[in-house]
Backbone as ProteinMPNN parsed JSONL, in Angstrom:
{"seq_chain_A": "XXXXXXXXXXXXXXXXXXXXXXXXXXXXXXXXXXXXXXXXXXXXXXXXXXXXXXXXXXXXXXXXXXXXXXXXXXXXXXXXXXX", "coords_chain_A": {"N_chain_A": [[0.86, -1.179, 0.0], [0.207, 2.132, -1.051], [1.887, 5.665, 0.41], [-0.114, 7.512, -0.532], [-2.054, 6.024, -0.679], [-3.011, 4.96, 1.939], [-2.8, 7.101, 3.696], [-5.7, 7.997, 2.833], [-7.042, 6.487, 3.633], [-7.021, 6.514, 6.362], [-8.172, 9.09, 7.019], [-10.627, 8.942, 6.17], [-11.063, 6.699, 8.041], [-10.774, 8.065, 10.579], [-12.908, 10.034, 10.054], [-15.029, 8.369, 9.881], [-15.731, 7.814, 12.571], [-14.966, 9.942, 14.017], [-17.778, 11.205, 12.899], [-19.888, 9.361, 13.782], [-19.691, 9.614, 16.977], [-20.003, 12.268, 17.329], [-22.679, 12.433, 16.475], [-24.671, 11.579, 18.558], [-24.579, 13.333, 19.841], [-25.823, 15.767, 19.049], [-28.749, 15.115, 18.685], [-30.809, 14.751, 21.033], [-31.506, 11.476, 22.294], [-34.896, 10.266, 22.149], [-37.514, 9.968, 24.456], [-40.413, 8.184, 25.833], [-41.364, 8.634, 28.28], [-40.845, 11.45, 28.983], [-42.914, 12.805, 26.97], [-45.645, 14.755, 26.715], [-48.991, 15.032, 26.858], [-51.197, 18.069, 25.722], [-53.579, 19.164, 27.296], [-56.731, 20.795, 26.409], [-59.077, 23.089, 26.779], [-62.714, 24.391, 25.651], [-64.572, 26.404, 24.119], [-67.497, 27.458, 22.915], [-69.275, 29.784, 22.422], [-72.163, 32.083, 20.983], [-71.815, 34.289, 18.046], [-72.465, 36.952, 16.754], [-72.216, 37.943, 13.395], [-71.392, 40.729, 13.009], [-70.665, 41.844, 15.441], [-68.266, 40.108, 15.768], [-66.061, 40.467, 15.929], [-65.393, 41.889, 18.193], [-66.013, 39.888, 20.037], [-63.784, 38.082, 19.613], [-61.954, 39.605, 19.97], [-61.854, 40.081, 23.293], [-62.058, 37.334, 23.986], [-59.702, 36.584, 22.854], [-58.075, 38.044, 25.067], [-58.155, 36.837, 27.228], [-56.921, 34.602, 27.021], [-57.607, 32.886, 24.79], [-57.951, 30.91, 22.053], [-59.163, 31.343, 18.204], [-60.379, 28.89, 16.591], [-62.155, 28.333, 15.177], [-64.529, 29.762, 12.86], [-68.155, 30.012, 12.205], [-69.712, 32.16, 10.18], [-72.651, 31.665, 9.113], [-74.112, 30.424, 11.176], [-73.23, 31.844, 13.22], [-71.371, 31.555, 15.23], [-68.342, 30.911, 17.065], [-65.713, 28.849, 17.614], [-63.532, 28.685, 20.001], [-59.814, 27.53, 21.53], [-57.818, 27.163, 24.504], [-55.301, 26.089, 26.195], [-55.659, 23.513, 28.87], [-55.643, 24.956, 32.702]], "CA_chain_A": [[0.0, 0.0, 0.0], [1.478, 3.684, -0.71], [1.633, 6.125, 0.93], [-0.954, 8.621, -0.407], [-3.583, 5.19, -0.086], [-2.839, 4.765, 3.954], [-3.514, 8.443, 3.913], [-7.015, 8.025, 2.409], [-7.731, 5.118, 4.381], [-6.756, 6.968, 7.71], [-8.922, 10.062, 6.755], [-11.685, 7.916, 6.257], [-11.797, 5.667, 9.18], [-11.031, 9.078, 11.343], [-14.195, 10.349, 9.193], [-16.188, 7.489, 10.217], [-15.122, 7.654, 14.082], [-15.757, 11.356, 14.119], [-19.201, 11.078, 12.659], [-20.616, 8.325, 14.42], [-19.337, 9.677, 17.883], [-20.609, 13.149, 17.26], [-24.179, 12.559, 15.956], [-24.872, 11.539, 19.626], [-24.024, 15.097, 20.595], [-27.117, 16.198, 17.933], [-29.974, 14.917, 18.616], [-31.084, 13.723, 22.09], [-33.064, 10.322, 22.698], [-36.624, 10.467, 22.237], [-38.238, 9.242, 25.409], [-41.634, 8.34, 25.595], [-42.208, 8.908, 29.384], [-40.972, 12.643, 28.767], [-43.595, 13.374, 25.969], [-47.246, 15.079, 27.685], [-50.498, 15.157, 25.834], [-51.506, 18.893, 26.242], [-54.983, 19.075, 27.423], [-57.739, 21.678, 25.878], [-60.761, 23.59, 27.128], [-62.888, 25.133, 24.409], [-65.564, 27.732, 24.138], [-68.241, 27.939, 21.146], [-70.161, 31.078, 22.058], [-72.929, 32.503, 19.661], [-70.975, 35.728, 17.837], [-73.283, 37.263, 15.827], [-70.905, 38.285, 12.417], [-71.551, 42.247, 13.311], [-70.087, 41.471, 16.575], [-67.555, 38.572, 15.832], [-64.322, 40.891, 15.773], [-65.102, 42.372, 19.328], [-66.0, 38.746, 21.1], [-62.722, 37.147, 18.92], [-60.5, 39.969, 20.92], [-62.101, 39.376, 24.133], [-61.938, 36.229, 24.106], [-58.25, 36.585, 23.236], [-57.92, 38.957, 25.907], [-58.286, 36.085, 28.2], [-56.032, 33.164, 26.689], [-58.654, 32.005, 23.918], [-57.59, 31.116, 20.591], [-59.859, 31.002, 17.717], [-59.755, 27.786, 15.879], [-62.799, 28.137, 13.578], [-66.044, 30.744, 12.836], [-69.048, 30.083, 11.213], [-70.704, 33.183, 9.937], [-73.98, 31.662, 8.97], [-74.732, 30.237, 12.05], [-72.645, 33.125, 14.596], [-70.997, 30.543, 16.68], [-67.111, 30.845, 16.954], [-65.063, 28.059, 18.819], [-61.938, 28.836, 20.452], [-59.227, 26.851, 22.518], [-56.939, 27.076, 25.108], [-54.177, 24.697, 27.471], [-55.897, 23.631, 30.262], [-54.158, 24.926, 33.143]], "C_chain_A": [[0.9, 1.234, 0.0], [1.038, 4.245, 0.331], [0.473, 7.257, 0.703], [-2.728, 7.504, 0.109], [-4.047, 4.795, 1.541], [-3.227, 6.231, 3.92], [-5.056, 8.572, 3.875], [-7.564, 7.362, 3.492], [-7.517, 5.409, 5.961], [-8.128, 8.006, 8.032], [-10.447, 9.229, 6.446], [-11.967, 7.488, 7.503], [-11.823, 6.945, 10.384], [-12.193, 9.885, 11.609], [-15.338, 9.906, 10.314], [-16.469, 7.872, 12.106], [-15.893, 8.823, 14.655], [-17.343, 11.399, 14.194], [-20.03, 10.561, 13.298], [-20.608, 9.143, 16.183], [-20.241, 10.886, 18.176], [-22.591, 13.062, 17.198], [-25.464, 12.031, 17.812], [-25.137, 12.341, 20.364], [-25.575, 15.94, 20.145], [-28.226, 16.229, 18.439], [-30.271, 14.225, 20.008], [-32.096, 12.93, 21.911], [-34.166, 10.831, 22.488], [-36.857, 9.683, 23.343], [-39.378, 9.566, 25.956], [-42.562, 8.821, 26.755], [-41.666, 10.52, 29.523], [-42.152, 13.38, 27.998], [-45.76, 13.564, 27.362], [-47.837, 15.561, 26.577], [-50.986, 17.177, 26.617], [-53.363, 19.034, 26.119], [-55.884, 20.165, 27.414], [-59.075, 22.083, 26.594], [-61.138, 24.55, 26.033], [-64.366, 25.52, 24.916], [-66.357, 27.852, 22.976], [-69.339, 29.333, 21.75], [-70.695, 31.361, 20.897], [-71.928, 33.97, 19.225], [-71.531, 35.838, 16.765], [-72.097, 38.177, 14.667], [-71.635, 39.633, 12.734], [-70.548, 41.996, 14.498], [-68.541, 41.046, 17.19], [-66.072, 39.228, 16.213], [-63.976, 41.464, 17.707], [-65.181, 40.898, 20.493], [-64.69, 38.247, 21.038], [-61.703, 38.088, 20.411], [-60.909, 40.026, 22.498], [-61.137, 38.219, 24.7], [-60.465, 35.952, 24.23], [-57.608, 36.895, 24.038], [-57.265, 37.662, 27.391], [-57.719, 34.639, 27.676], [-56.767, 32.707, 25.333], [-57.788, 31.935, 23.016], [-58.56, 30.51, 19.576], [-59.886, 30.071, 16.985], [-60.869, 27.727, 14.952], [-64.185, 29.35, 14.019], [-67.037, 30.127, 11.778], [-69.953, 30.695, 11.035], [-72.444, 33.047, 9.658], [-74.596, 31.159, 9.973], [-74.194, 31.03, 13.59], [-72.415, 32.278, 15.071], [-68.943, 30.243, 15.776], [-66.308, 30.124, 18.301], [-63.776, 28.344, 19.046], [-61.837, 27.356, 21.783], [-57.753, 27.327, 23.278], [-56.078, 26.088, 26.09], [-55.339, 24.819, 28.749], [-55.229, 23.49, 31.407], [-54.881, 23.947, 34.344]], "O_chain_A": [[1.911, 1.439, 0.672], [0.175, 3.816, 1.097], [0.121, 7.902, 1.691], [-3.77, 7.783, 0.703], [-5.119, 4.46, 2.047], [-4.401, 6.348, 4.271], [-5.649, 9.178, 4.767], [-8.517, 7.768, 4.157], [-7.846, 4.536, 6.764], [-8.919, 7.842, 8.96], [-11.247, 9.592, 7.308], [-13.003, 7.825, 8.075], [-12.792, 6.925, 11.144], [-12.563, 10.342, 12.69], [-16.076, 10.493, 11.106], [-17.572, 8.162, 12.569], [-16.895, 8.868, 15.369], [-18.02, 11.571, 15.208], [-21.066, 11.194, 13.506], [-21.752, 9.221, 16.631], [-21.119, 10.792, 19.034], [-23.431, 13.643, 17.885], [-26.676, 12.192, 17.959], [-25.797, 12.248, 21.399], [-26.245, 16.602, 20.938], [-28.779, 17.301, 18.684], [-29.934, 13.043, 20.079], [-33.228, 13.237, 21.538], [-34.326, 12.032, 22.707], [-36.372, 8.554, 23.259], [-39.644, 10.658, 26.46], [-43.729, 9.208, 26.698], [-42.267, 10.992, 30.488], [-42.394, 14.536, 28.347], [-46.468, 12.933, 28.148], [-47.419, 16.251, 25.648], [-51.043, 17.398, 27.827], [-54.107, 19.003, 25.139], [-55.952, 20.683, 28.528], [-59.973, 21.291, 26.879], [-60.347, 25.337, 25.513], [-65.049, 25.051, 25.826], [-65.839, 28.385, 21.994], [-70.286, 29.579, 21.003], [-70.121, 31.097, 19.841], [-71.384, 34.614, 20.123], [-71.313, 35.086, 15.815], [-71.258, 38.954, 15.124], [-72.848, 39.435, 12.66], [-69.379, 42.0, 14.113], [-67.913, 41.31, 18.216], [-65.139, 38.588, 16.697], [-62.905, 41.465, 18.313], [-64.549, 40.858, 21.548], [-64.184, 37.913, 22.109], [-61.084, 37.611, 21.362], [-59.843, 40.003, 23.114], [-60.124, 38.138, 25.394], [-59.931, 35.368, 25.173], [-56.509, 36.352, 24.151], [-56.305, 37.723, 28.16], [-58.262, 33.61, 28.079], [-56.054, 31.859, 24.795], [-56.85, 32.731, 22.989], [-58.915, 29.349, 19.78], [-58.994, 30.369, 16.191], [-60.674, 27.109, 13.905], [-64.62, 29.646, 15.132], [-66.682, 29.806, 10.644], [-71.056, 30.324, 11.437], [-73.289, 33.916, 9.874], [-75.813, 31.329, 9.908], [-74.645, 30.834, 14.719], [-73.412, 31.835, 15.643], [-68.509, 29.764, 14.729], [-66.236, 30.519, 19.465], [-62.939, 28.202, 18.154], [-62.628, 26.675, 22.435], [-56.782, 27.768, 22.663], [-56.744, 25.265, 26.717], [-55.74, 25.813, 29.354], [-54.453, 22.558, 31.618], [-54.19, 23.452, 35.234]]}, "name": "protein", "num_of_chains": 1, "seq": "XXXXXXXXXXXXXXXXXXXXXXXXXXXXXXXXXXXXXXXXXXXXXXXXXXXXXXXXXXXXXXXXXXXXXXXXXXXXXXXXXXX"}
């Protein structure tokens, strides 16, 4: 073997060594008894569309978030974390 192919073949397996060792460093474990379900309370109030923009900031006022409106029947559901 020459010498520029022991070179390659050093740089390489150093490569490999590196890489493998590092990628550990990256990304921590996933573990499943860390992971929490976040749990929701929600709100459909009637909001008559004349209305809908002053209940929406309200509502925000106080944690809400709007997650859907439906103008033909005035009823806008929001959600927030339950604390």
């Amino acid at each position: 073997m020459n010498t520029r192919s022991l070179g390659i073949a050093l740089v390489f397996i150093a490569g490999c060594a590196v890489g493998g060792a590092s990628a550990r460093f990256v990304v921590p474990p996933a573990n499943a008894q860390q992971a929490t379900l976040t749990k929701w309370e929600y709100l459909c109030p009637a909001m008559p569309f004349n209305a809908a923009a002053e209940a929406a900031n309200k509502a925000g006022a106080e944690g809400w978030e709007l997650v859907n409106y439906d103008p033909k029947a005035g009823i806008g559901c929001f959600k927030r974390p339950k604390l």
